[in-house]
MARVEXKOL-589087 format. One record per atom (N, C-alpha, C, O): x, y, z. Coordinates in steps of 0.02 Angstrom, whole numbers, padded with zeros to 5 digits, always signed. Layout:
<zagus>
XYZ;...
</zagus>
This chain:
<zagus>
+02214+05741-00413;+02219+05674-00387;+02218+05622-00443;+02255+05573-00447;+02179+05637-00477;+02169+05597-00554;+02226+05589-00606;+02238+05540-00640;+02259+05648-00604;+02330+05646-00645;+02373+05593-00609;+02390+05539-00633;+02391+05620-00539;+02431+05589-00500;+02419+05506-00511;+02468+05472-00525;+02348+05474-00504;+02364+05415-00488;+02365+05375-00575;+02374+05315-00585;+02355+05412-00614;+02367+05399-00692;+02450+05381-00698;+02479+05340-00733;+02479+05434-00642;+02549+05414-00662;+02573+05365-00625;+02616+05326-00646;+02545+05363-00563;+02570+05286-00543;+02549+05220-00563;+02582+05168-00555;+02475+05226-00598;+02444+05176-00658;+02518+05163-00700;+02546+05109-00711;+02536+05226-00715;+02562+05210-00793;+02646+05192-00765;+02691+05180-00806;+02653+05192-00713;+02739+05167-00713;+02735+05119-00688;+02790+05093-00690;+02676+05065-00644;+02663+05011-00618;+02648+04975-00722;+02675+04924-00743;+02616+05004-00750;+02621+04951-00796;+02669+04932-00832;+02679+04877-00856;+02718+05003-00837;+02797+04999-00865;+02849+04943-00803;+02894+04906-00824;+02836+04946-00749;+02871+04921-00710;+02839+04844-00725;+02884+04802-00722;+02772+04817-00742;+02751+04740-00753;+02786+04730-00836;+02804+04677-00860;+02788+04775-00859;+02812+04744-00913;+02895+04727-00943;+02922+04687-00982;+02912+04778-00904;+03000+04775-00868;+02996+04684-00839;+03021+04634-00865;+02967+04689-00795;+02986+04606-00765;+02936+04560-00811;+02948+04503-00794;+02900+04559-00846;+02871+04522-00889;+02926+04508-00950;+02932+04456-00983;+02965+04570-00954;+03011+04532-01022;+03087+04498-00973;+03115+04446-00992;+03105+04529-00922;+03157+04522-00895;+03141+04442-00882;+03192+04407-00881;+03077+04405-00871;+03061+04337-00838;+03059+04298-00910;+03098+04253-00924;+03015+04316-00948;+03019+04280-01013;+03112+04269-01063;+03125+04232-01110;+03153+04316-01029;+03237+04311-01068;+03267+04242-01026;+03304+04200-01051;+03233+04242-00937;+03264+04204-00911;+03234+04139-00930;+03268+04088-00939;+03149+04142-00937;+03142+04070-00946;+03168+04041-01034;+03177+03981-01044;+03173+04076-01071;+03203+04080-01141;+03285+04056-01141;+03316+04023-01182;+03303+04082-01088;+03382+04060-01065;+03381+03992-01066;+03409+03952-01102;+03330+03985-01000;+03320+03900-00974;+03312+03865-01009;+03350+03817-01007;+03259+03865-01063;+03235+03828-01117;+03270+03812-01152;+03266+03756-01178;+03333+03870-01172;+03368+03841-01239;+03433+03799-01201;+03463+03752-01229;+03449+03825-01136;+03510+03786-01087;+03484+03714-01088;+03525+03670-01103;+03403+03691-01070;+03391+03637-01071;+03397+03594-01137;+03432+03544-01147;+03356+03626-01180;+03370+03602-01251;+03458+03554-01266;+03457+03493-01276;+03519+03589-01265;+03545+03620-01266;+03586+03567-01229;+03642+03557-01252;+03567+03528-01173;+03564+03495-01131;+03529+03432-01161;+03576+03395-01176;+03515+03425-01165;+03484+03369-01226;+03528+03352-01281;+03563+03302-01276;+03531+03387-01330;+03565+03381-01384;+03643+03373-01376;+03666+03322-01401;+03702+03433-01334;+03740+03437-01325;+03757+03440-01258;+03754+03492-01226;+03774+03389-01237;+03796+03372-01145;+03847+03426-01136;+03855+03454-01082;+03875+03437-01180;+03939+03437-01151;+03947+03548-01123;+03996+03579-01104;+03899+03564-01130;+03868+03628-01116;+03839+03633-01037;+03828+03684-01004;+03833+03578-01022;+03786+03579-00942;+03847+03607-00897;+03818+03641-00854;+03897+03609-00889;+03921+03656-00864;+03940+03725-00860;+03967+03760-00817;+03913+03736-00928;+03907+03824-00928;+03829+03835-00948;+03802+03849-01002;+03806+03822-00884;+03716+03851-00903;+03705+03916-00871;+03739+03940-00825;+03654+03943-00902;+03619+03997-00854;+03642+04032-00808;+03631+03996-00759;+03667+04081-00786;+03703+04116-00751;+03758+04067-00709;+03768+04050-00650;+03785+04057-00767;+03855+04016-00721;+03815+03942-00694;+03852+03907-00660;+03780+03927-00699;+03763+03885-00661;+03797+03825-00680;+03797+03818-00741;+03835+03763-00639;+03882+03725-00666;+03839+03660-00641;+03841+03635-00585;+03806+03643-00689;+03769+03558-00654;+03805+03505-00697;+03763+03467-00722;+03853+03493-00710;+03893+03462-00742;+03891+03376-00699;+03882+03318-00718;+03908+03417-00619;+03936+03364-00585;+03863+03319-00552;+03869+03269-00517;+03793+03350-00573;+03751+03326-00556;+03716+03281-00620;+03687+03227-00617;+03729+03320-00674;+03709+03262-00749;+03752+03212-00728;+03725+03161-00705;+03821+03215-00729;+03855+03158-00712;+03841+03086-00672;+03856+03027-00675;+03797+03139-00629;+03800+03084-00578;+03699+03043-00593;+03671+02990-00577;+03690+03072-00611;+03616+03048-00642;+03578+03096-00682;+03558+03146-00653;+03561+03088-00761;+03519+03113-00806;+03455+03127-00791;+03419+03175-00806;+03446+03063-00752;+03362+03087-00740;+03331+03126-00685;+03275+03152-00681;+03383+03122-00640;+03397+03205-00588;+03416+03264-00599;+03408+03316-00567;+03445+03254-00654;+03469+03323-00698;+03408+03350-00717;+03389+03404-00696;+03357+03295-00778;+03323+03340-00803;+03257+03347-00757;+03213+03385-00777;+03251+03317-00707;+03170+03325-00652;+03209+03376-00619;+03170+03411-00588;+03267+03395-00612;+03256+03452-00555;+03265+03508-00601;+03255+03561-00572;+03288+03519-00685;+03293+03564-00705;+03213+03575-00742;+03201+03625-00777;+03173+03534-00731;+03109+03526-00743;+03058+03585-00714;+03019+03625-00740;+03084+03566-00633;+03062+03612-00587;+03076+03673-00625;+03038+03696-00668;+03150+03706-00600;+03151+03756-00642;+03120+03798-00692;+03098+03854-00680;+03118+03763-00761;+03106+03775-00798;+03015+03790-00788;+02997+03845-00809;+02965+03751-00762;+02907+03748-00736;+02872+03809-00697;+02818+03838-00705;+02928+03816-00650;+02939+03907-00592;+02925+03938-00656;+02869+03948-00680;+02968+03949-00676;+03010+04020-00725;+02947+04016-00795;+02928+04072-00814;+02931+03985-00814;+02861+03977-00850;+02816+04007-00837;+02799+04057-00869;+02777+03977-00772;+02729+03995-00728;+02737+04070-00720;+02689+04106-00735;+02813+04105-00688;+02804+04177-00679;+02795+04214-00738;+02767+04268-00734;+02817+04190-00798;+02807+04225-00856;+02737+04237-00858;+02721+04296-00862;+02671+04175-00856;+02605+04183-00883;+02593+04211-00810;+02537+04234-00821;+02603+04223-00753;+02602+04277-00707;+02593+04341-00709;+02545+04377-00694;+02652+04352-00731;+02671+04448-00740;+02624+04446-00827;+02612+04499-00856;+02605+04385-00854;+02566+04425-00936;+02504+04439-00916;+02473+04486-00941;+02472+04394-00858;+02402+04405-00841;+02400+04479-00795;+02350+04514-00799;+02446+04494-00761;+02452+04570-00752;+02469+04607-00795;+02459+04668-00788;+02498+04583-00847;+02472+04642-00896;+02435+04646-00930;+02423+04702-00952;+02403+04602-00951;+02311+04596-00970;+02261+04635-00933;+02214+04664-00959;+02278+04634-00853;+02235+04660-00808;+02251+04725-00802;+02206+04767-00793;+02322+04746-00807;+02313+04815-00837;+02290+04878-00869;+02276+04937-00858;+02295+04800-00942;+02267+04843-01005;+02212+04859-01001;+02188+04911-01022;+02172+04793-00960;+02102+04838-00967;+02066+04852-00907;+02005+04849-00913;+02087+04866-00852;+02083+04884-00801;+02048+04969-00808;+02083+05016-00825;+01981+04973-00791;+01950+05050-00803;+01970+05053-00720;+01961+05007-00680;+02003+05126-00706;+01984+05127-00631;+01934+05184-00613;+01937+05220-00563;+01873+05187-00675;+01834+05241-00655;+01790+05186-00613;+01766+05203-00559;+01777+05118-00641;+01718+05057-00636;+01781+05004-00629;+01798+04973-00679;+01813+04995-00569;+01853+04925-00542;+01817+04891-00554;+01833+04862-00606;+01768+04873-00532;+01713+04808-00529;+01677+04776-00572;+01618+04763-00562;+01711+04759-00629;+01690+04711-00679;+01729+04618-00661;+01774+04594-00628;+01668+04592-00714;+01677+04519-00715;+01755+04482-00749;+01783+04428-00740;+01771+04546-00795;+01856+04535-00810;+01902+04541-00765;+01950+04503-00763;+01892+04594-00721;+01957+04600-00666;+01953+04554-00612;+02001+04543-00576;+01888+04522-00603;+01867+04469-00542;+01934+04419-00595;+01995+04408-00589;+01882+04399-00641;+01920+04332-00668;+02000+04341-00675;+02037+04291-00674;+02020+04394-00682;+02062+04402-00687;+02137+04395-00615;+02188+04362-00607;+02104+04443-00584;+02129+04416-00505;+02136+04334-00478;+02179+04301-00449;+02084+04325-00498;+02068+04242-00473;+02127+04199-00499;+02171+04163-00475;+02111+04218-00554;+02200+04163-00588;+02249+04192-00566;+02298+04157-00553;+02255+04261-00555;+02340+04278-00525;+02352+04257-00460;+02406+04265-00432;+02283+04219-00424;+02278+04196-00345;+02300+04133-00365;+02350+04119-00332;+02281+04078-00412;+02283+04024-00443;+02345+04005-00464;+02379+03956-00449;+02357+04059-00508;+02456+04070-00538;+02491+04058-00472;+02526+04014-00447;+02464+04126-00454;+02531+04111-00379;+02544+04081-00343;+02599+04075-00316;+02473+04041-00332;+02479+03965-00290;+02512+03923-00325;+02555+03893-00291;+02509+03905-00389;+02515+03862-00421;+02615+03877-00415;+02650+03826-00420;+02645+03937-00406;+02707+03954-00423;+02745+03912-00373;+02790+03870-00377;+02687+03957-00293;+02724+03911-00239;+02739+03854-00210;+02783+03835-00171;+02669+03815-00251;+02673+03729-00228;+02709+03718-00291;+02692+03659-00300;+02731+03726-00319;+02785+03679-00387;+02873+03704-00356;+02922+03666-00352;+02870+03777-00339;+02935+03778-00291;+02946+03733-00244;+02992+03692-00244;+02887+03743-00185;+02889+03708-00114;+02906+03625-00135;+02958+03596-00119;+02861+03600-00168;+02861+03522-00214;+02949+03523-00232;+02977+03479-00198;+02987+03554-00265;+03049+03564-00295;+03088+03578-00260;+03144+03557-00272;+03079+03614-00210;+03157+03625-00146;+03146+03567-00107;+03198+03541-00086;+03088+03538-00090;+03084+03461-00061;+03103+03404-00100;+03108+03354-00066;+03117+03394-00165;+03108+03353-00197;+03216+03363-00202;+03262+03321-00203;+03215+03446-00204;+03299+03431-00206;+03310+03430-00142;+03371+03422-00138;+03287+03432-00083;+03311+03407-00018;+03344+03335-00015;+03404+03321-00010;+03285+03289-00022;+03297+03210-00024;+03341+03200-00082;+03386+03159-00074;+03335+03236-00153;+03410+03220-00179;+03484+03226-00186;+03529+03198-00217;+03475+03292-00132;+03539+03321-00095;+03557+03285-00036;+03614+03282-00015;+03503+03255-00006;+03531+03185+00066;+03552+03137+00044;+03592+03101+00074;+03528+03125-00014;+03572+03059-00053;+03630+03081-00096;+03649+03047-00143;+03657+03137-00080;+03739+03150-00129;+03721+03181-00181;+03771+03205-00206;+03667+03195-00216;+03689+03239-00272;+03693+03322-00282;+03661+03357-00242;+03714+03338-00311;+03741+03399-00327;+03678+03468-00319;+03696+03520-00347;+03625+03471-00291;+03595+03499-00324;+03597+03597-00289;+03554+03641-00296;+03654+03601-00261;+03664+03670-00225;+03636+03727-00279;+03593+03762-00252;+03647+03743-00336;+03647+03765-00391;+03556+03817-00400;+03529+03872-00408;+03548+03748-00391;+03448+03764-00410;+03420+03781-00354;+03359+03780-00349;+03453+03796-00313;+03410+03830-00231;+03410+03899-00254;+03361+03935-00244;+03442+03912-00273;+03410+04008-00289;+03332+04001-00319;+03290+04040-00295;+03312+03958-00363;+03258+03967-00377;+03196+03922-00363;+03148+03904-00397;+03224+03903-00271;+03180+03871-00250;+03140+03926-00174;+03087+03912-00144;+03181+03979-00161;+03176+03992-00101;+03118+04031-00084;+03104+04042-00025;+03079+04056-00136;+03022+04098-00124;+02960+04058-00111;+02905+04085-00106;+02969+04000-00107;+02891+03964-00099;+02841+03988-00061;+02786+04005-00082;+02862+03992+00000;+02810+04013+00059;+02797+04096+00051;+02750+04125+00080;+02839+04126+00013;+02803+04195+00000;+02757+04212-00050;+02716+04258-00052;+02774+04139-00116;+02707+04133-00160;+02640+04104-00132;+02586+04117-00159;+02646+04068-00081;+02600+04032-00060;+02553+04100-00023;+02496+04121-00035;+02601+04118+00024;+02539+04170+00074;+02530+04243+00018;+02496+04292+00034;+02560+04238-00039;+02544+04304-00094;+02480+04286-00120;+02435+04319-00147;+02486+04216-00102;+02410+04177-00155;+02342+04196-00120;+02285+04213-00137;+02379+04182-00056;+02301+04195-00020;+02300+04251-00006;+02243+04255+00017;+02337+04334+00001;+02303+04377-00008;+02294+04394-00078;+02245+04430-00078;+02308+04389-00122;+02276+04375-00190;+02202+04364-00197;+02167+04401-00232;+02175+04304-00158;+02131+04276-00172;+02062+04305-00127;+02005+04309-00150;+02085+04325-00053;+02045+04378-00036;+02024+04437-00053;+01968+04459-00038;+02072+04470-00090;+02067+04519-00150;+02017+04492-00204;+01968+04522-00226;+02038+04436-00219;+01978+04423-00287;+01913+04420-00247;+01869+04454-00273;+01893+04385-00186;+01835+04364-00163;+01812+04450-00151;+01762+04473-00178;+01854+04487-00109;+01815+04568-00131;+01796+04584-00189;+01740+04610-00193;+01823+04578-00232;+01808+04605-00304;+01734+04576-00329;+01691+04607-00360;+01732+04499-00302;+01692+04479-00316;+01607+04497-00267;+01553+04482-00290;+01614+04519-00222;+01569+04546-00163;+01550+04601-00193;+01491+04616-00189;+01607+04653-00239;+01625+04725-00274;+01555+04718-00300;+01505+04743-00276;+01561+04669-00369;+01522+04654-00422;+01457+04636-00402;+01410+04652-00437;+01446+04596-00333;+01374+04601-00328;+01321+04663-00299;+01264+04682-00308;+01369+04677-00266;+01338+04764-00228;+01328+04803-00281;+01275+04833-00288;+01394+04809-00338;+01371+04849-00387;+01312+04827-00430;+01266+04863-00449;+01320+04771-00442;+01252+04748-00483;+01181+04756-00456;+01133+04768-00493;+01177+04747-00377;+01119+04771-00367;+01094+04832-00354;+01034+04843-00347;+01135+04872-00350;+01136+04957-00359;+01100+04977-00423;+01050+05012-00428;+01143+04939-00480;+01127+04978-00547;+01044+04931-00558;+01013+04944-00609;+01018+04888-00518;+00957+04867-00524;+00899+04887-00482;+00840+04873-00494;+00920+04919-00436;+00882+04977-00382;+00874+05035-00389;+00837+05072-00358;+00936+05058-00466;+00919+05116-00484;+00862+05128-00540;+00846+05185-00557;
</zagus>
């Protein structure tokens, strides 16, 4: 049983670190598209997977860069996401779950994830009202649509941490009764 779940340990951490670099190329994409966007306008139509906001810089700069803000903000956030799972990985004993590192540790990935879904939810609302007023912003809805699945990920996240944290006091008073 012990081998077995070593190996699903060990391809869940290959699989976080697969999307830990796969998220850090995209927000590295974004960063330098924005940059990039700054310096040289004339690039905003060939951003980031095709993405063509040409006709939305056009039409206002400072909607260009608050909604590619958002963006860029998401795609950040999931990066220090998937690193704090792999922190919690690394040192994750699963002989003794119940330490004060994996509590703290959970807690921010409840925190992260909230934090992922109210800056989405905030950002597909924010391009709602600037899509009712005419601008362009069809483009950046791919990376608005997960909000409400970060949001309710947060809170079982966070019930998870509050066990962990219940974990740590039962165990603590065990090893003081013994």
């Amino acid at each position: 049983m012990k081998a077995k779940n070593n190996f699903v340990f060990i391809v869940l951490h290959i699989v976080a670190w697969i999307i830990f670099v796969g998220l850090c190329i995209e927000a590295g994409a974004l960063l330098v598209n924005f940059a990039f966007s700054i310096f040289k306008p004339e690039v905003v139509g060939n951003l980031y997977e095709k993405m063509d906001l040409s006709a939305l810089y056009n039409s206002s700069h400072w909607v260009f860069y608050g909604m590619y803000s958002f963006v860029l903000f998401i795609s950040i956030l999931k990066c220090i996401l998937f690193y704090i799972v792999i922190e919690l990985l690394l040192k994750l004993d699963l002989e003794k779950p119940f330490n004060t590192f994996v509590s703290t540790k959970i807690t921010r990935l409840s925190n992260m994830t909230l934090a992922i879904g109210l800056v989405s939810f905030i950002g597909r609302e924010v391009g709602k009202n600037w899509q009712h007023r005419g601008y362009e912003i069809e483009p950046l809805n791919k990376f608005f649509v997960d909000s409400q699945a970060f949001i309710l990920m947060a809170a079982v996240v966070y019930v998870i941490a509050l066990i962990f944290k219940k974990g740590i006091e039962i165990q603590s008073e065990n090893e003081l009764t013994i």
